[in-house]
NULUMKE-139989 format. One record per atom (N, C-alpha, C): residue in one letter; y, x, z. Coordinates in pm, whole numbers, plus 50000, padded with zeros to 5 digits. Example, Ala and Ser with C-alpha at 12.3 -4.5 7.8 and 13.67 -1.06 7.14 Angstrom:
<sites>
A494315131950780/A495505123050780/A496705132050780/S497755128550708/S498945136750714/S500035129050787/
</sites>
This chain:
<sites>
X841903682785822/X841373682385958/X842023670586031/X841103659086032/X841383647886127/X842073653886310/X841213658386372/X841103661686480/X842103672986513/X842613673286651/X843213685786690/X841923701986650/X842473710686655/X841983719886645/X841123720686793/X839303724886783/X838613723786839/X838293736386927/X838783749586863/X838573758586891/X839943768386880/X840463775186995/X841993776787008/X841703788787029/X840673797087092/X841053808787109/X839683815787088/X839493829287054/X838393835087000/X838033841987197/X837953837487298/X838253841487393/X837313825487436/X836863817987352/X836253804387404/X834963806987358/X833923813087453/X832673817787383/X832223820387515/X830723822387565/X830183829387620/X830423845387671/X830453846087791/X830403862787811/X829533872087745/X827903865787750/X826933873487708/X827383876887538/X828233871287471/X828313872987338/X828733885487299/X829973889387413/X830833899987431/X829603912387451/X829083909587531/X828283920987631/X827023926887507/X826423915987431/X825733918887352/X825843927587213/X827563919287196/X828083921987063/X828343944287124/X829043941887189/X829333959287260/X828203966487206/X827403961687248/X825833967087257/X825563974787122/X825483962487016/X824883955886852/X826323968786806/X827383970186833/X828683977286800/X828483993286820/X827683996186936/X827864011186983/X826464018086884/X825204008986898/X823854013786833/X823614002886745/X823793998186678/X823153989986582/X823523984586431/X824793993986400/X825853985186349/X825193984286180/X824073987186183/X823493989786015/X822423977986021/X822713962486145/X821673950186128/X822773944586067/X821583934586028/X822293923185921/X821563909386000/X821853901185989/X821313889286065/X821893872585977/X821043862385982/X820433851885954/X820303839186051/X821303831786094/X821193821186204/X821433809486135/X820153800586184/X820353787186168/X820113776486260/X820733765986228/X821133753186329/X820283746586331/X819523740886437/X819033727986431/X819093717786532/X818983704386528/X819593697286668/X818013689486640/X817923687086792/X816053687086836/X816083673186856/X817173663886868/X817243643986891/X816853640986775/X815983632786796/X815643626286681/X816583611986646/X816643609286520/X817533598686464/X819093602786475/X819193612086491/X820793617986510/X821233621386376/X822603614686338/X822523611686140/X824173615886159/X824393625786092/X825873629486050/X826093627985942/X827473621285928/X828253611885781/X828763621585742/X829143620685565/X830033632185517/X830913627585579/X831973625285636/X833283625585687/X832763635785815/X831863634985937/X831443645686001/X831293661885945/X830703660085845/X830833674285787/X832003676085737/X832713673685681/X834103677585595/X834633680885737/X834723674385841/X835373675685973/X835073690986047/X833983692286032/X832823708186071/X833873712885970/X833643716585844/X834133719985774/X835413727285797/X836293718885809/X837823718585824/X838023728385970/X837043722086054/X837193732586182/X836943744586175/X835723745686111/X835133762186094/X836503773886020/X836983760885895/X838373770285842/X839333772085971/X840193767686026/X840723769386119/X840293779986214/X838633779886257/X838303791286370/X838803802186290/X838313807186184/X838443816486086/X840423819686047/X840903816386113/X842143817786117/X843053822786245/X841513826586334/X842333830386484/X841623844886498/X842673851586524/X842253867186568/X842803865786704/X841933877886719/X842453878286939/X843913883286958/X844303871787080/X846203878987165/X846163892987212/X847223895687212/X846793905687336/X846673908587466/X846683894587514/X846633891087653/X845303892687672/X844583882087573/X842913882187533/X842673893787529/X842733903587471/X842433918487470/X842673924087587/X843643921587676/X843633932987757/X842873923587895/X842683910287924/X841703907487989/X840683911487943/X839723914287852/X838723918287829/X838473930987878/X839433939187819/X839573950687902/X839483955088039/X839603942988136/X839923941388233/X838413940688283/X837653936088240/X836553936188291/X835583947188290/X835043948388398/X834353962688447/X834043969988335/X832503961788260/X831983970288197/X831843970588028/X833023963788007/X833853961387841/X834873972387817/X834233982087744/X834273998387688/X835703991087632/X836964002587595/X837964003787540/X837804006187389/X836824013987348/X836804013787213/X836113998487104/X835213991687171/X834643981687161/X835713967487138/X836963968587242/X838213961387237/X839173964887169/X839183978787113/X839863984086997/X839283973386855/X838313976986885/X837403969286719/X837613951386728/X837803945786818/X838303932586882/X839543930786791/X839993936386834/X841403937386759/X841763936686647/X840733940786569/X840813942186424/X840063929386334/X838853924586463/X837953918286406/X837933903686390/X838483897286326/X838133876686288/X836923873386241/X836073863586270/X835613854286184/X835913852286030/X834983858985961/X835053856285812/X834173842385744/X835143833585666/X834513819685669/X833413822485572/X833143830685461/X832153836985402/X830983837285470/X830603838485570/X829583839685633/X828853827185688/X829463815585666/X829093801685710/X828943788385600/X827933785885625/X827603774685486/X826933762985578/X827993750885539/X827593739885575/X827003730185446/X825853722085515/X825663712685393/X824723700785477/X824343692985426/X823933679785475/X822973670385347/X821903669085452/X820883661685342/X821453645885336/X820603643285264/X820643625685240/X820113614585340/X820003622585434/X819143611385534/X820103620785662/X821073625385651/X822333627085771/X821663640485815/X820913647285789/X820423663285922/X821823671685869/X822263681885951/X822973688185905/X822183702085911/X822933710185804/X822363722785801/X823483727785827/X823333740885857/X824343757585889/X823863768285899/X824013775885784/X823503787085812/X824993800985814/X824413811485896/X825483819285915/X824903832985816/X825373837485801/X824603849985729/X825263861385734/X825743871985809/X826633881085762/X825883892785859/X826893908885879/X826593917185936/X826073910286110/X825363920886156/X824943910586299/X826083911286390/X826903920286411/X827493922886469/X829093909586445/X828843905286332/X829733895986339/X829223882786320/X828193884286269/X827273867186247/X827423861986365/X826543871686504/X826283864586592/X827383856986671/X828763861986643/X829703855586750/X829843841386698/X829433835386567/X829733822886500/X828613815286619/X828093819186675/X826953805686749/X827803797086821/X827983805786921/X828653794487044/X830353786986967/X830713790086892/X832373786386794/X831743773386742/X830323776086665/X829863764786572/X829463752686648/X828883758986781/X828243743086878/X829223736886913/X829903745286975/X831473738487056/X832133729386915/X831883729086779/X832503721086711/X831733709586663/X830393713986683/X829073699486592/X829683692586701/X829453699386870/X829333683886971/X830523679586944/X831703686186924/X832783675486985/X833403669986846/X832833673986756/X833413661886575/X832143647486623/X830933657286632/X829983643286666/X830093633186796/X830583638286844/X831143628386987/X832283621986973/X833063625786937/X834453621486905/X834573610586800/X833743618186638/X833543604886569/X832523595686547/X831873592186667/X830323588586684/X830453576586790/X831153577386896/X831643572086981/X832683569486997/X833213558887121/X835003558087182/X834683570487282/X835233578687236/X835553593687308/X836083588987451/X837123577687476/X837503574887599/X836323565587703/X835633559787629/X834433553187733/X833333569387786/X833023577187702/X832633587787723/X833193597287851/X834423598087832/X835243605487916/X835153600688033/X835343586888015/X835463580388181/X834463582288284/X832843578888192/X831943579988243/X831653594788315/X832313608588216/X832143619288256/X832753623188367/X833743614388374/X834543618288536/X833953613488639/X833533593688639/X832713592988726/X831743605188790/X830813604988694/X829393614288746/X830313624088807/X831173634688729/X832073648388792/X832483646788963/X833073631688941/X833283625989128/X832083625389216/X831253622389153/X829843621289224/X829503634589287/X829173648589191/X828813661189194/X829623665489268/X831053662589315/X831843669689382/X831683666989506/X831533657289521/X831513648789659/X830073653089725/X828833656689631/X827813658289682/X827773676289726/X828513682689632/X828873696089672/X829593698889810/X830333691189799/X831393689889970/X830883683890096/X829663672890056/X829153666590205/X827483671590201/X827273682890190/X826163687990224/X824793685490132/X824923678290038/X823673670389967/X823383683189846/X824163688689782/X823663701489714/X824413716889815/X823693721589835/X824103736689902/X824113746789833/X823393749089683/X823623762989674/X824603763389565/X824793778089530/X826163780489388/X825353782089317/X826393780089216/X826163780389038/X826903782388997/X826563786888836/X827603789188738/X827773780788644/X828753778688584/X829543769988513/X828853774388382/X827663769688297/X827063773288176/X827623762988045/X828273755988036/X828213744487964/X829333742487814/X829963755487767/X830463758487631/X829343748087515/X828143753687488/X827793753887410/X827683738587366/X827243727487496/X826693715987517/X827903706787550/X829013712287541/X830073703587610/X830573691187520/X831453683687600/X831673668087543/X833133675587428/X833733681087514/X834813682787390/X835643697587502/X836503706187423/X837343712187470/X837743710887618/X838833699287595/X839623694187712/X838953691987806/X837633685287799/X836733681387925/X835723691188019/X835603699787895/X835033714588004/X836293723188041/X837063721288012/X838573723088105/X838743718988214/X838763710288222/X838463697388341/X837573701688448/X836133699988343/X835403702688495/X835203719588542/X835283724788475/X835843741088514/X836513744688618/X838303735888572/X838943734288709/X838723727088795/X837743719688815/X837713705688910/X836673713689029/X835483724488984/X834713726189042/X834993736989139/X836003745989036/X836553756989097/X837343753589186/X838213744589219/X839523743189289/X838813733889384/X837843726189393/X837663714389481/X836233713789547/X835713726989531/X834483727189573/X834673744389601/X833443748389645/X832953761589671/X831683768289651/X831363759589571/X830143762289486/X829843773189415/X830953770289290/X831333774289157/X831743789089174/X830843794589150/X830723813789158/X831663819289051/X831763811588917/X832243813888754/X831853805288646/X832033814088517/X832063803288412/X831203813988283/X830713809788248/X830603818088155/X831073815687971/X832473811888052/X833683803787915/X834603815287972/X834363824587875/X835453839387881/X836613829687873/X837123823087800/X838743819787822/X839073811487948/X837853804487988/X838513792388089/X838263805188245/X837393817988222/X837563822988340/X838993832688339/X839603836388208/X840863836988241/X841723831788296/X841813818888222/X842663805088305/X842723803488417/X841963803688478/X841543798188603/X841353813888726/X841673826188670/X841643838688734/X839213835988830/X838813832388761/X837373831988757/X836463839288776/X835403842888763/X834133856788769/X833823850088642/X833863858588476/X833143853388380/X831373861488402/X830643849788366/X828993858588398/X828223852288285/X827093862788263/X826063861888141/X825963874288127/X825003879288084/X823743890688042/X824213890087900/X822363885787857/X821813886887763/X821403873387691/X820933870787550/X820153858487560/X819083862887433/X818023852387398/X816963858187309/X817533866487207/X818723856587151/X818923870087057/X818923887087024/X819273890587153/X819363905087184/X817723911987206/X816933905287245/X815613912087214/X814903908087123/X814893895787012/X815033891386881/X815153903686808/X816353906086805/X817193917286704/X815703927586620/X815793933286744/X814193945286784/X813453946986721/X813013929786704/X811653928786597/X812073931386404/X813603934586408/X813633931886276/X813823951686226/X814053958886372/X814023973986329/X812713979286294/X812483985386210/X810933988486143/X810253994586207/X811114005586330/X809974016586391/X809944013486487/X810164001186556/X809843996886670/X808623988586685/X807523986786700/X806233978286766/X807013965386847/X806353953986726/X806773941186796/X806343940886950/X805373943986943/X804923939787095/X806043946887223/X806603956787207/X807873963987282/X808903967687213/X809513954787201/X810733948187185/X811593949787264/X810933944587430/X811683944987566/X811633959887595/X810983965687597/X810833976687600/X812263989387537/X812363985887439/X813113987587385/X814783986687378/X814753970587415/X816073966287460/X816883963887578/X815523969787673/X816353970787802/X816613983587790/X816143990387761/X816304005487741/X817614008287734/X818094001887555/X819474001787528/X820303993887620/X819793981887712/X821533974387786/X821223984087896/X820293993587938/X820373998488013/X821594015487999/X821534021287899/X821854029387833/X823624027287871/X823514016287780/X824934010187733/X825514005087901/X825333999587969/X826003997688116/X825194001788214/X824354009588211/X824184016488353/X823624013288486/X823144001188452/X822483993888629/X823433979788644/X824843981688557/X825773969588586/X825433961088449/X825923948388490/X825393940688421/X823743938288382/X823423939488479/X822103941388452/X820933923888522/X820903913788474/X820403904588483/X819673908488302/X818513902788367/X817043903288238/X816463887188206/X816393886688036/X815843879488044/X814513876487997/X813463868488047/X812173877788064/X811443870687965/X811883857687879/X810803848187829/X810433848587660/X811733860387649/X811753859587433/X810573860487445/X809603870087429/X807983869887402/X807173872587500/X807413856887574/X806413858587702/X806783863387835/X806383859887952/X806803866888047/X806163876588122/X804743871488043/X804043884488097/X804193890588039/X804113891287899/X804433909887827/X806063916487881/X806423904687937/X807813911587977/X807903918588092/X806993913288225/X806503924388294/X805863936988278/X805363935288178/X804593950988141/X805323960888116/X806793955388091/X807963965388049/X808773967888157/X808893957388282/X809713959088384/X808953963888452/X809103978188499/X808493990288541/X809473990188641/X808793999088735/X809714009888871/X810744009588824/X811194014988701/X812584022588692/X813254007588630/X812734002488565/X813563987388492/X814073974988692/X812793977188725/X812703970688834/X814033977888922/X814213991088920/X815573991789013/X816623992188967/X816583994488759/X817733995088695/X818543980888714/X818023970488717/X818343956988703/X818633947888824/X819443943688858/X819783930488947/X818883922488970/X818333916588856/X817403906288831/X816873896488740/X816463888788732/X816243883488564/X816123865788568/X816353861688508/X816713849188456/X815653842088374/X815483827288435/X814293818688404/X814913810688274/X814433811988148/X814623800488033/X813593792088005/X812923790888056/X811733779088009/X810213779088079/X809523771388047/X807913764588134/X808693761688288/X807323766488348/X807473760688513/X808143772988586/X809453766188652/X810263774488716/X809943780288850/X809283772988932/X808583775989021/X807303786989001/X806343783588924/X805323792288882/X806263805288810/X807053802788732/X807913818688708/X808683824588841/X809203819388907/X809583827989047/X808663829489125/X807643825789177/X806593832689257/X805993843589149/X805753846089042/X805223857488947/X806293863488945/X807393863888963/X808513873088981/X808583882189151/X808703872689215/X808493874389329/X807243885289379/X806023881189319/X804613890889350/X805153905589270/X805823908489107/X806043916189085/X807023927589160/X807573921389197/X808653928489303/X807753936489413/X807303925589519/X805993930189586/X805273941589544/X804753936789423/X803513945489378/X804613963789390/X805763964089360/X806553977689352/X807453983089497/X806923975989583/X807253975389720/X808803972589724/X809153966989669/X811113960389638/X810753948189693/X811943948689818/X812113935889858/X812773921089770/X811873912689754/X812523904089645/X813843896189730/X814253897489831/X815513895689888/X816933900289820/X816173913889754/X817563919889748/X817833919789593/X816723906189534/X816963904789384/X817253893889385/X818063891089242/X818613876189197/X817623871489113/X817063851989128/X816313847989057/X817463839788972/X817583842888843/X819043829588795/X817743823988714/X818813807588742/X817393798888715/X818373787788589/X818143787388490/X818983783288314/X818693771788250/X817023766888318/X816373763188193/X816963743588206/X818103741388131/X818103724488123/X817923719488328/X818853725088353/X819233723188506/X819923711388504/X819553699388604/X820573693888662/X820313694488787/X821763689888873/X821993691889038/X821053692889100/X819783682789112/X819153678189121/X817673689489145/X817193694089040/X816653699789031/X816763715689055/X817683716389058/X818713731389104/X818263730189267/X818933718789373/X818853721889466/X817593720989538/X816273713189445/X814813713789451/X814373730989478/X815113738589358/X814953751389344/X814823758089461/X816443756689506/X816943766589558/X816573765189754/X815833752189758/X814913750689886/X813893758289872/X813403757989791/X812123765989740/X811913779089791/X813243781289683/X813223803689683/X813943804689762/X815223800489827/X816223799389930/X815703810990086/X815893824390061/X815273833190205/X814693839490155/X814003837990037/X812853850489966/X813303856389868/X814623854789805/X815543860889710/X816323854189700/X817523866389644/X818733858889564/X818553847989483/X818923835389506/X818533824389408/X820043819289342/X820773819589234/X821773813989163/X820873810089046/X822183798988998/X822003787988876/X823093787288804/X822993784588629/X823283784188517/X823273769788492/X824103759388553/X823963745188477/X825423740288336/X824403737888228/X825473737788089/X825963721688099/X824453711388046/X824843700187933/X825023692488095/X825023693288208/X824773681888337/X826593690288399/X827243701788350/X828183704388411/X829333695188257/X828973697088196/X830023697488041/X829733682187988/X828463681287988/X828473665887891/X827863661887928/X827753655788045/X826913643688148/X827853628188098/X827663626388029/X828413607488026/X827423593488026/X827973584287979/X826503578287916/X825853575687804/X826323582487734/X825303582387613/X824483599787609/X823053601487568/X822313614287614/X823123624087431/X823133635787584/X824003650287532/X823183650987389/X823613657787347/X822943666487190/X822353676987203/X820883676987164/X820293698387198/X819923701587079/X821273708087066/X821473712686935/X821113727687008/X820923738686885/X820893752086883/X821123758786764/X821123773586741/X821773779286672/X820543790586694/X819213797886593/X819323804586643/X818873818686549/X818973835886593/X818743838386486/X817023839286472/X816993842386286/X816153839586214/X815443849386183/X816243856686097/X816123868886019/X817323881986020/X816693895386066/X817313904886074/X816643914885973/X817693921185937/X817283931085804/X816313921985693/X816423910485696/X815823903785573/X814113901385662/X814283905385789/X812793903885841/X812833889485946/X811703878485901/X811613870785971/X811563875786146/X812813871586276/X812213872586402/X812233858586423/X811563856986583/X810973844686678/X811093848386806/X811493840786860/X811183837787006/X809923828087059/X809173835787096/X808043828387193/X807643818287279/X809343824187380/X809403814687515/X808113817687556/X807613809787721/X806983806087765/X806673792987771/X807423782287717/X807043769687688/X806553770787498/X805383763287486/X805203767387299/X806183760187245/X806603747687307/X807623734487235/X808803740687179/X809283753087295/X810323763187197/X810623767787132/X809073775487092/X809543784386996/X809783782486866/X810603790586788/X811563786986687/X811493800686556/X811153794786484/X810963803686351/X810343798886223/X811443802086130/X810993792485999/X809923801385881/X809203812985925/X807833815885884/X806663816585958/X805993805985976/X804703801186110/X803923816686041/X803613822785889/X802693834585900/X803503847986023/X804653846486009/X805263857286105/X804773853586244/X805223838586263/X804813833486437/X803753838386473/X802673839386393/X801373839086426/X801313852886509/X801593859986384/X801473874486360/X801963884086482/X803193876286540/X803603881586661/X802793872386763/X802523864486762/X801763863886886/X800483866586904/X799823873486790/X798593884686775/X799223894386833/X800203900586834/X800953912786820/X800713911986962/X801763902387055/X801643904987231/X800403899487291/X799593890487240/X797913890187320/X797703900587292/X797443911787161/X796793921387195/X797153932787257/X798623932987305/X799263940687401/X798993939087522/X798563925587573/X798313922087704/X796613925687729/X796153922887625/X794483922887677/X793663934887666/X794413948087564/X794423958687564/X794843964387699/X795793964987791/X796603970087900/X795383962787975/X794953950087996/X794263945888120/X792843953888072/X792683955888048/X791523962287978/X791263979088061/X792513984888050/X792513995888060/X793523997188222/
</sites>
């Protein structure tokens, strides 16, 4: 391993990973799951010395089990069960479960393969290491950096003299330039602005005594489609059921776009509609998804005031505070900005992803509401589910 160690604490991950994994731990523990990598830039070419580097890091993650400081902050948080942090305790990263390899024309592959309950925590460990071996040995890491502080001075200054007004959360683990630098701007935003609500970097909201935040993400209503007696088409159905089950009304932000957002209303009913906080935009037109959020609320006589719109999808400042003029009085409006908080420099970020594939040996997909998204390496399955929710939707309008 050229590089310092990239990944220091099993506590450097997403919240939602935690919240999900609980979930996948209390009811699910008999999935098996299938994740693979792909980065969406075209001409982006990794050298074997890059992989041996992946490589070398992934051994190392696989060598850190949780402190017990890490443990008992976790604990610390509301709705992270004691027995769930018992199993924490016991549980590492097994390097068995991760296979790197690399074609002849530079793509890299990764696939993860193990129980779900432990596959899935390899996502956000594995990104946090492609960007920062590929940034680091791709570039002068210090012309990078500099540039990232500039812009960081910019955002701060525009946070403090009135030019962006609303908060956000600190999304940017997955997309970041390197370790040290979403350190940086973590603390820079928190301490020098009043923006910055949290992080959803479980370790850096320790550090920094923080609000760590995140739900859910496709994966968790993914899963669904791979249990046999469940009907693809209520999936959501299904899995709000369980985060509902499992925390109770807390933690309760939805996310509405794995298969569609209209079939996802068909599931957010009266009782989903008051179980939940609110739900979270990943993709198409953000505007056209919060006014259809907005009418749904309406349509159940709930004031959409007293709901949160979190808005995710590839945010910068910019377009955030476009947003938040918008919905700003007609609901709760917060924001999720990752690759414009973490790896804004001058050369353009990496959109890489990780995602899963196959559960119980069964091809799943995500839909999205944009088609450019969706992601699944059997197009007869793609199809098949999106027969599955048109005829869920046109059946119901029907009747």
């Amino acid at each position: 391993m050229k590089l310092e160690p990239i990944v220091i604490s099993l506590l450097d991950t997403d919240l939602y990973k935690f919240n999900m994994d609980q979930v996948i731990f209390h009811k699910h523990t008999d999935l098996s799951g299938q994740y693979f990598f792909k980065c969406r830039n075209k001409d982006v070419v990794f050298t074997q010395e890059m992989e041996d580097e992946i490589n070398a890091q992934i051994d190392h993650l696989c060598t850190l089990t949780f402190k017990k400081e890490e443990l008992d902050y976790l604990r610390s948080i509301r709705f992270i069960k004691s027995d769930y942090v018992e199993f924490l305790r016991l549980w590492h990263p097994i390097r068995d479960y991760v296979t790197v390899s690399r074609t002849d024309e530079g793509e890299l592959n990764i696939v993860v393969d193990g129980p779900l309950f432990s596959a899935m925590q390899f996502e956000i460990f594995l990104l946090e290491i492609v960007n920062e071996v590929y940034f680091r040995m791709n570039y002068d890491y210090e012309t990078l950096r500099r540039s990232a502080e500039e812009k960081l001075d910019q955002k701060i200054k525009a946070l403090n003299d009135g030019t962006y007004t609303f908060r956000f959360a600190e999304f940017g683990c997955r997309r970041r330039l390197s370790r040290e630098w979403e350190d940086v701007v973590v603390r820079r935003l928190a301490t020098e602005t009043d923006k910055c609500v949290g992080t959803s970097n479980v370790y850096l909201a320790m550090k920094y005594n923080l609000t760590p935040i995140g739900t859910y993400a496709h994966e968790y209503v993914q899963m669904y489609q791979g249990i046999d007696e469940i009907p693809l088409a209520y999936t959501n159905h299904y899995a709000m059921l369980d985060w509902y089950d499992e925390y109770q009304g807390d933690n309760g932000t939805a996310l509405t776009d794995t298969i569609t957002t209209d079939l996802f209303l068909r599931d957010f009913n009266r009782s989903m509609v008051n179980n939940y906080t609110g739900v979270r935009h990943d993709s198409a037109d953000p505007y056209e998804w919060g006014e259809k959020i907005i009418r749904h609320y309406e349509s159940y006589g709930v004031d959409p005031k007293t709901k949160l719109l979190l808005f995710s999808d590839s945010l910068d400042f910019d377009r955030a505070q476009a947003l938040f003029d918008h919905f700003s009085g007609r609901a709760k409006v917060s924001f999720g900005i990752g690759t414009f908080c973490s790896n804004d420099t001058c050369e353009k970020a990496l959109n890489i992803v990780i995602k899963l594939q196959y559960v119980n040996g069964r091809p799943v997909a995500k839909l999205s509401d944009a088609p450019g998204k969706a992601m699944c390496r059997d197009e007869q399955y793609l199809a098949y589910l999106r027969r599955s929710v048109e005829f869920r939707l046109h059946r119901e309008k029907l009747h």
